[in-house]
C-alpha positions as CSV (number, residue, x, y, z in Angstrom):
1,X,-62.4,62.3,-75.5
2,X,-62.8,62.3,-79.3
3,X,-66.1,63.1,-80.2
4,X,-68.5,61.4,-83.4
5,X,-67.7,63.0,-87.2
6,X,-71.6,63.2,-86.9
7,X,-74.3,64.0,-84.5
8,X,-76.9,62.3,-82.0
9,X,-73.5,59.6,-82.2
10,X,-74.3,57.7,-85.2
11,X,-71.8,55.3,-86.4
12,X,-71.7,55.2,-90.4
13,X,-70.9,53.0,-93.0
14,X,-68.0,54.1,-95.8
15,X,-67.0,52.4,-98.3
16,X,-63.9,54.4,-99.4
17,X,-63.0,53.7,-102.7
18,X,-59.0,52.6,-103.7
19,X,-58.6,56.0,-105.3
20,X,-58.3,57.9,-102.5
21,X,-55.4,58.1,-100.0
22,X,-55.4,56.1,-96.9
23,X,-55.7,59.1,-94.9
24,X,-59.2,59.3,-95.6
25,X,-60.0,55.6,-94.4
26,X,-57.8,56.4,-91.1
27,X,-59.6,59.7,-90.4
28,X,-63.3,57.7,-90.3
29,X,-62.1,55.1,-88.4
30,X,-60.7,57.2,-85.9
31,X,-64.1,58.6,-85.0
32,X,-65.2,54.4,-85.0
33,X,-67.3,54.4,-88.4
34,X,-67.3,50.9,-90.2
35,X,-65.1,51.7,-92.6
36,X,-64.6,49.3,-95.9
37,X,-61.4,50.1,-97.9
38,X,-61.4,48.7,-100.7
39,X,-57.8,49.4,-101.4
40,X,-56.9,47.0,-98.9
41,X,-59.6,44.4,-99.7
42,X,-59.9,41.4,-101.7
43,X,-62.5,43.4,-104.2
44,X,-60.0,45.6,-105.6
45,X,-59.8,46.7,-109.1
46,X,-63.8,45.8,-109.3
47,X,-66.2,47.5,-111.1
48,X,-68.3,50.4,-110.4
49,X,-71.3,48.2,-110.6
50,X,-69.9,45.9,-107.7
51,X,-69.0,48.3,-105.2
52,X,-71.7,50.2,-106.1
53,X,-73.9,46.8,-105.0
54,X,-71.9,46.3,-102.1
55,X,-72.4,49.6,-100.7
56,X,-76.0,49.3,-101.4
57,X,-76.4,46.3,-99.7
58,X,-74.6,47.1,-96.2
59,X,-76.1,50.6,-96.7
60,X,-72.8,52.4,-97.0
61,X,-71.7,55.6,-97.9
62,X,-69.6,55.5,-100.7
63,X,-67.0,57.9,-101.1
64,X,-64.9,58.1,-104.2
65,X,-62.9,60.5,-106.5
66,X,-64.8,58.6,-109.5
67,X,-67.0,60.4,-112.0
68,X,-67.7,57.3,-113.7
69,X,-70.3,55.7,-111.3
70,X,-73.7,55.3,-113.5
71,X,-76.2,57.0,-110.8
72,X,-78.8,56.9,-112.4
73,X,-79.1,53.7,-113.5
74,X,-78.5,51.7,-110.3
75,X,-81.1,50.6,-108.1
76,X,-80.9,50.0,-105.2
77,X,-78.9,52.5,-104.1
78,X,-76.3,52.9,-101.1
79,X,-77.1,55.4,-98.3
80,X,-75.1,58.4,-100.0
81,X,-72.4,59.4,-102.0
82,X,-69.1,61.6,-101.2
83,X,-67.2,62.5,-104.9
84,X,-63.9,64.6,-104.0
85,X,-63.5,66.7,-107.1
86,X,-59.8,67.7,-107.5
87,X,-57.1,68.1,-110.0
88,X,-55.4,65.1,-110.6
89,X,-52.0,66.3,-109.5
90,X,-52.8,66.8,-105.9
91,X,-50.7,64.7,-103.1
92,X,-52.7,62.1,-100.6
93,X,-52.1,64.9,-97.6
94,X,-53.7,67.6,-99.7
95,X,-57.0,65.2,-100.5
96,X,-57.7,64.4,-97.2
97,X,-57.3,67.5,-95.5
98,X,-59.6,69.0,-98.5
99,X,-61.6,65.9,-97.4
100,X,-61.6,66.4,-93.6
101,X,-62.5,70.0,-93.7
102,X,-65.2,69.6,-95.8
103,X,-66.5,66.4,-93.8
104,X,-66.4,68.8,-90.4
105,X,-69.2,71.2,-92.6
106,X,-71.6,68.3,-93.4
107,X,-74.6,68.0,-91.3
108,X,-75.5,64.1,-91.3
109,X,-79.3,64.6,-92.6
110,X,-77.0,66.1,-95.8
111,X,-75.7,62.4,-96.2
112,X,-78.7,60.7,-96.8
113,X,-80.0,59.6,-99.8
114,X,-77.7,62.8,-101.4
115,X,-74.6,63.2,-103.7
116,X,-72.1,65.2,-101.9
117,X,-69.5,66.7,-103.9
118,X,-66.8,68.3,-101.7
119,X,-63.9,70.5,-103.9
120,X,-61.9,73.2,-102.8
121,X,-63.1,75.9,-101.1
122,X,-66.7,74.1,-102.1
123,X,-69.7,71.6,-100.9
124,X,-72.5,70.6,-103.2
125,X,-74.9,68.8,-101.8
126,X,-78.1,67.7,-103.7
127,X,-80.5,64.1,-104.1
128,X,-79.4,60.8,-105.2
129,X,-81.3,61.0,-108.7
């Protein structure tokens, strides 16, 4: 029997942003998260400031490759934030296994209300400012 991503079996809320590989989307759903891709969705191509809403709204956890999001001046906010910091030549398989490893290290308490920055061989974790 697969077991949660996270403990005390907590289903999440992602909203996985369309530039990351599918991979990523597949792994959270796997463990039953409500996962929003927004590849696949009719919001594609939107603006920072949209999915940024969205995810606020439904409480998600965004996760994203974008260093573009403007933090700081968005209110509300969504639950957390997941930026994968790599170079921009890596393949789909190498980002989400970067991305799963990382994942398996993150307690969920770390998720809330933070800005976790997963590169490799590295986790940052600090508050939503």
């Amino acid at each position: 029997m697969q077991q949660k991503l996270f403990p005390r079996n907590i289903s999440l809320r992602f909203l996985v942003d369309e530039n990351l590989p599918f991979g990523i989307v597949e792994f959270l759903s796997s463990f039953k998260h409500d996962v929003f891709d927004v590849a696949a969705s009719n919001i594609r191509g939107s603006s920072d400031n949209i999915l940024w809403a969205k995810a606020a709204k439904e409480r998600s956890i965004i996760v994203t490759r974008d260093l573009d999001y403007p933090i700081p001046k968005l209110r509300p906010a969504p639950f957390g934030v997941i930026l994968i910091r790599v170079p921009s030549d890596f393949k789909a398989a190498l980002i989400t296994s970067i991305f799963i490893d990382s994942v398996k290290k993150i307690k969920f308490e770390n998720l809330k209300n933070k800005i976790v920055v997963i590169s490799p061989g590295r986790i940052r974790i600090s508050p939503l400012p």
